[in-house]
C-alpha positions as CSV (number, residue, x, y, z in Angstrom):
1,X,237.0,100.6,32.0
2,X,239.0,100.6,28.8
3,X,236.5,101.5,26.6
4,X,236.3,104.8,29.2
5,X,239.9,105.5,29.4
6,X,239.9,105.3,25.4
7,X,237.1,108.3,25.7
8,X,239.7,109.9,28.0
9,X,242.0,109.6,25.8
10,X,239.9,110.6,22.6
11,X,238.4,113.6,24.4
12,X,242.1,115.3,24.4
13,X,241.6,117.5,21.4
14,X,245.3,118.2,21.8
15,X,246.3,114.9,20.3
16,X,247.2,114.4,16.7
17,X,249.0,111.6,14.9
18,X,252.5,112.1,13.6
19,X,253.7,109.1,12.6
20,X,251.8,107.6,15.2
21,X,252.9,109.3,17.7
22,X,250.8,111.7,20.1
23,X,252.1,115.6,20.0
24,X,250.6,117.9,21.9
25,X,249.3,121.7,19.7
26,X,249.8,125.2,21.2
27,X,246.5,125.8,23.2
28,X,245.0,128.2,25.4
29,X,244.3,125.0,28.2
30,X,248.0,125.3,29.6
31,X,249.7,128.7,29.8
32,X,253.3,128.0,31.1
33,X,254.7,130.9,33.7
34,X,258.2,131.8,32.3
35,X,261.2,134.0,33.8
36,X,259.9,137.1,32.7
37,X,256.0,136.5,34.1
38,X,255.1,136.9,37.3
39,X,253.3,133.8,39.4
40,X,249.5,135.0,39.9
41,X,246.6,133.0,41.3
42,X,243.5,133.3,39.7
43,X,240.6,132.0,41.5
44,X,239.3,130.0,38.1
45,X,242.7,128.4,37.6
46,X,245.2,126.0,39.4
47,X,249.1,126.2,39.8
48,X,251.1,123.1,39.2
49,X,254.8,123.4,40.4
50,X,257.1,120.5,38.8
51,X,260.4,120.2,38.9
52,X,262.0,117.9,36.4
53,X,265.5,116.5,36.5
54,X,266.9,115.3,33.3
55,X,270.2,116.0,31.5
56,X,267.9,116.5,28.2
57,X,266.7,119.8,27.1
58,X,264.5,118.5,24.8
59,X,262.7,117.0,27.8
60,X,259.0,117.4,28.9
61,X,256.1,116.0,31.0
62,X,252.4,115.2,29.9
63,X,249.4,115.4,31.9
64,X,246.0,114.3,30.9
65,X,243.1,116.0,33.0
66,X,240.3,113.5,33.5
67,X,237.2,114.6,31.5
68,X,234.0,115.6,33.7
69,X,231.0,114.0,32.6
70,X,229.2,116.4,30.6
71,X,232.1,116.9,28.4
72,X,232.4,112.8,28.3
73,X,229.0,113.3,26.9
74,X,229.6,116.0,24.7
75,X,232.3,113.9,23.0
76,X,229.6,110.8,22.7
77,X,227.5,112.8,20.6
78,X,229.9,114.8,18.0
79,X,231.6,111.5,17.7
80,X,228.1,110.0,17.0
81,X,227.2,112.4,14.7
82,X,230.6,112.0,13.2
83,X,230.2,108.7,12.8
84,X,226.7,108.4,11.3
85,X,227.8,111.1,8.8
86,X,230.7,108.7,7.9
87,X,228.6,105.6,6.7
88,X,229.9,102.6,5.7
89,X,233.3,103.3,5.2
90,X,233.2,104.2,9.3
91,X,234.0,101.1,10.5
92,X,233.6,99.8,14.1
93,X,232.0,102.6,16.6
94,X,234.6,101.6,18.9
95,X,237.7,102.0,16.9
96,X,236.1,105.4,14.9
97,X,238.5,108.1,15.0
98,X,237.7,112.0,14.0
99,X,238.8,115.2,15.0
100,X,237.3,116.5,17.6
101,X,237.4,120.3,18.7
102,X,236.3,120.1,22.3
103,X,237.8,121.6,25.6
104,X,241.5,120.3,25.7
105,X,242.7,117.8,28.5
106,X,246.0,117.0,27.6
107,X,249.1,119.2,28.4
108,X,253.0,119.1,27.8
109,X,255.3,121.0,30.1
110,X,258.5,121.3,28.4
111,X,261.7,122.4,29.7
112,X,262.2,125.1,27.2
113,X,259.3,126.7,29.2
114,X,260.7,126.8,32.3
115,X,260.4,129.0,34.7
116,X,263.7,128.4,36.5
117,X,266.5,126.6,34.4
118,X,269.5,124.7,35.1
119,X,270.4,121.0,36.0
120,X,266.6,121.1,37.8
121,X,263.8,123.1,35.7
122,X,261.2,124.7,37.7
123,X,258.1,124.8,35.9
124,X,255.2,126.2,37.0
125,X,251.9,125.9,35.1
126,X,248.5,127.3,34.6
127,X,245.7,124.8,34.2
128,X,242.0,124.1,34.6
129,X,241.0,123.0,38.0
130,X,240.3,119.0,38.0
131,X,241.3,115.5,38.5
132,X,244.8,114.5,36.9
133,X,247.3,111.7,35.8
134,X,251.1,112.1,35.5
135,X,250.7,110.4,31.9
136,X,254.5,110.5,30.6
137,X,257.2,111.6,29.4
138,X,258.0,113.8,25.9
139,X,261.0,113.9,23.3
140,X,260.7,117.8,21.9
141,X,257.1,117.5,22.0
142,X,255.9,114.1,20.8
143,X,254.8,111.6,23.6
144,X,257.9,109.7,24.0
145,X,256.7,107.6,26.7
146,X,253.5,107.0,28.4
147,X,253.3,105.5,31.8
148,X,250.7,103.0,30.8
149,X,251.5,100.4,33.1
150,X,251.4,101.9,36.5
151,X,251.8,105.9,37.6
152,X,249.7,108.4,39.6
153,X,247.0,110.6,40.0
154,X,246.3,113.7,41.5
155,X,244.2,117.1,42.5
156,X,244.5,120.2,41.5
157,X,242.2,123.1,42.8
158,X,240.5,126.1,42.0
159,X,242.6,129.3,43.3
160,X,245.4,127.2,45.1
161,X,248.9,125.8,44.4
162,X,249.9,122.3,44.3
163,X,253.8,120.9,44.2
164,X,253.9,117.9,42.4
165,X,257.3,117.2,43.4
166,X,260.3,116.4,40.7
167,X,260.0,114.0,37.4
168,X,263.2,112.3,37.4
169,X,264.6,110.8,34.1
170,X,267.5,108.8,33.3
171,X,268.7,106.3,31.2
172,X,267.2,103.1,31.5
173,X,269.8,101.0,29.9
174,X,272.5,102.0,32.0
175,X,272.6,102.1,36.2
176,X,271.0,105.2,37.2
177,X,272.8,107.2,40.4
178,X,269.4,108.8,40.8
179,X,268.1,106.8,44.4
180,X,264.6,106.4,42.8
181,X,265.7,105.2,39.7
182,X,268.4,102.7,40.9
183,X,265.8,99.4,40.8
184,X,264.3,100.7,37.3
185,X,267.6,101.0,35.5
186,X,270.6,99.1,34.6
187,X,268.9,97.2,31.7
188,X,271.3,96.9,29.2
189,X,271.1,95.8,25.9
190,X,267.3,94.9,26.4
191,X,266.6,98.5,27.0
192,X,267.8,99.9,23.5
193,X,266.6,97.0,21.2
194,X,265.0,99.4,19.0
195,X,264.6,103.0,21.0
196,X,266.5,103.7,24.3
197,X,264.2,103.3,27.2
198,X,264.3,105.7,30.1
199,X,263.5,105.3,33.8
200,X,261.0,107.5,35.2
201,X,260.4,108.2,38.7
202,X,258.6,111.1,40.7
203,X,260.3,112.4,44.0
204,X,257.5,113.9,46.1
205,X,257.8,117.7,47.0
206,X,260.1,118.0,50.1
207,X,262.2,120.8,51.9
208,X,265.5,122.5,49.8
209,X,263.2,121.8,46.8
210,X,264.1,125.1,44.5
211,X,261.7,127.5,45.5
212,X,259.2,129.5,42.9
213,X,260.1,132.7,42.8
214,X,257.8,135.7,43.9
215,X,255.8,133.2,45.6
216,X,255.1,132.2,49.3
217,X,255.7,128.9,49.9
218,X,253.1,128.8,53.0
219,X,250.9,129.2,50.0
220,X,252.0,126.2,48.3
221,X,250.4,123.0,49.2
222,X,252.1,119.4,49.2
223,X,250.2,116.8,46.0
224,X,248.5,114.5,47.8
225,X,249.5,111.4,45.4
226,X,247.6,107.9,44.6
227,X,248.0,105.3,42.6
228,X,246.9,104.7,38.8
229,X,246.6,101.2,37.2
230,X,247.2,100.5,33.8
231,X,245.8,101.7,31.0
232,X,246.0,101.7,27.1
233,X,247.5,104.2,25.1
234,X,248.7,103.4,21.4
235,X,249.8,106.9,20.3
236,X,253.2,106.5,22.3
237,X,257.1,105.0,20.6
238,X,257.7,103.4,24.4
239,X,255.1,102.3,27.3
240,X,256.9,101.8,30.8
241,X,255.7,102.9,34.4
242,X,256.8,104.9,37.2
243,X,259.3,104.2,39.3
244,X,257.7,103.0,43.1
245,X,257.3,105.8,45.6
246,X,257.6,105.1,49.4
247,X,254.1,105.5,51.1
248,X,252.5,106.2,47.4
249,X,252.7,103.4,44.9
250,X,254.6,100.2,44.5
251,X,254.5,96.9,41.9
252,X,253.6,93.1,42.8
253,X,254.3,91.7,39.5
254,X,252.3,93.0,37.1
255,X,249.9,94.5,39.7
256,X,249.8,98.2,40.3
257,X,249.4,98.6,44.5
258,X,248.1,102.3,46.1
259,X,250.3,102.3,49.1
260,X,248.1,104.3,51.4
261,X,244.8,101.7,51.2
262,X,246.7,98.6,50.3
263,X,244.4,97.8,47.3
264,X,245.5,97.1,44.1
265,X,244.9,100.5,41.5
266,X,243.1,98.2,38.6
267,X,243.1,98.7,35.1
268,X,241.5,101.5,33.4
């Protein structure tokens, strides 16, 4: 299961290194619906509405869209092909990195694309119809944070709208006021031995929500969340996880636990 999140991982041809840390490119994968644009449908596409709370404007949210198989097996033979024209000097298969052009599967939504802004942004995003994970959170661009060690996954389909809810970010070092974030914050020192940490939490879409504008909300349908266990991800400064989420996901230990079948959401 490593070795296939690693493919996830490697498949996102929006991922460079900058001093070792992942940064997502402009690319036609995402298209971010601002003020001035109105909210359209398309039957090939999916809306994602996310709200995200954070007192940083420099703030933004990754998502990593699950490969399908035949672009999994794409990848296997250009990096094959990359890696036989390498020789020697390739190394292990395993550990071979090259740049990839395939389709994208990695996406930032940063708060300077809003659609709505203010102490909540609204965004609202255009993406490719698929299976998702809420992977972390950015610093002006760069993946700041991934949620390696516990977060969730979700749906987004063809032709419809789907609220994800709102990201909720705070200092991790000092007692958060945020409810969710209460019992992931208050750290002190420990949490800015080298880079400040921040608690992360997802509140689940719910009624008084800000609305998207131009758009009926009869026609906007509720994420329907699950668990993701850990998983590896060494272009990141920080790794934490999401905070728990009443009736979604919650933490024994080290173990990552999806609420609704009350298994444990293994490693990936």
């Amino acid at each position: 299961m490593i070795k296939k999140l690693k493919r996830y991982a490697a498949v996102a041809a929006l991922l460079w290194l900058a001093s070792g840390v992942a940064q997502a490119k402009v690319d036609t994968g995402v298209r971010l619906i601002t003020a001035d644009q109105p909210v359209v449908v398309a039957n090939d596409k999916a809306l994602a509405v996310l709200r995200i709370q954070s007192p940083w404007s420099w703030t933004s949210v990754f998502l990593m869209r699950l490969p399908t198989a035949g672009e999994l097996s794409d990848y296997e033979t250009a990096k094959r092909a990359a890696y036989d024209k390498a020789g020697e000097k390739a190394g292990p298969y395993d550990n071979f990195v090259f740049d990839y052009q395939g389709v994208p599967n990695f996406y930032e939504l940063p708060i300077k694309k809003a659609k709505v802004r203010g102490e909540v942004a609204l965004m609202v995003a255009e993406l490719s119809p698929g299976d998702y994970i809420l992977y972390g959170e950015g610093y002006s661009g760069f993946l700041y944070e991934c949620l390696c060690f516990g977060t969730v996954g979700f749906t987004l389909g063809g032709g419809k709208v789907t609220d994800l809810g709102t990201f909720l970010i705070d200092k991790a070092w000092e007692k958060s006021i945020v409810p969710e974030l209460t019992g992931v914050s208050g750290l002190g020192r420990i949490g800015r031995m080298d880079y400040g940490l921040f608690a992360v939490g997802l509140r689940p879409a719910q009624p008084g929500d800000i609305a998207v504008p131009g758009l009926d909300p009869a026609k906007i349908a509720t994420a329907q969340l699950h668990a993701i266990g850990p998983f590896v991800e060494a272009n990141t400064v920080l790794a934490t996880r999401l905070a728990p989420i009443d009736g979604v996901l919650r933490y024994d230990g080290g173990r990552v636990i999806d609420v609704a079948s009350g298994k444990e959401a293994l490693a990936n």
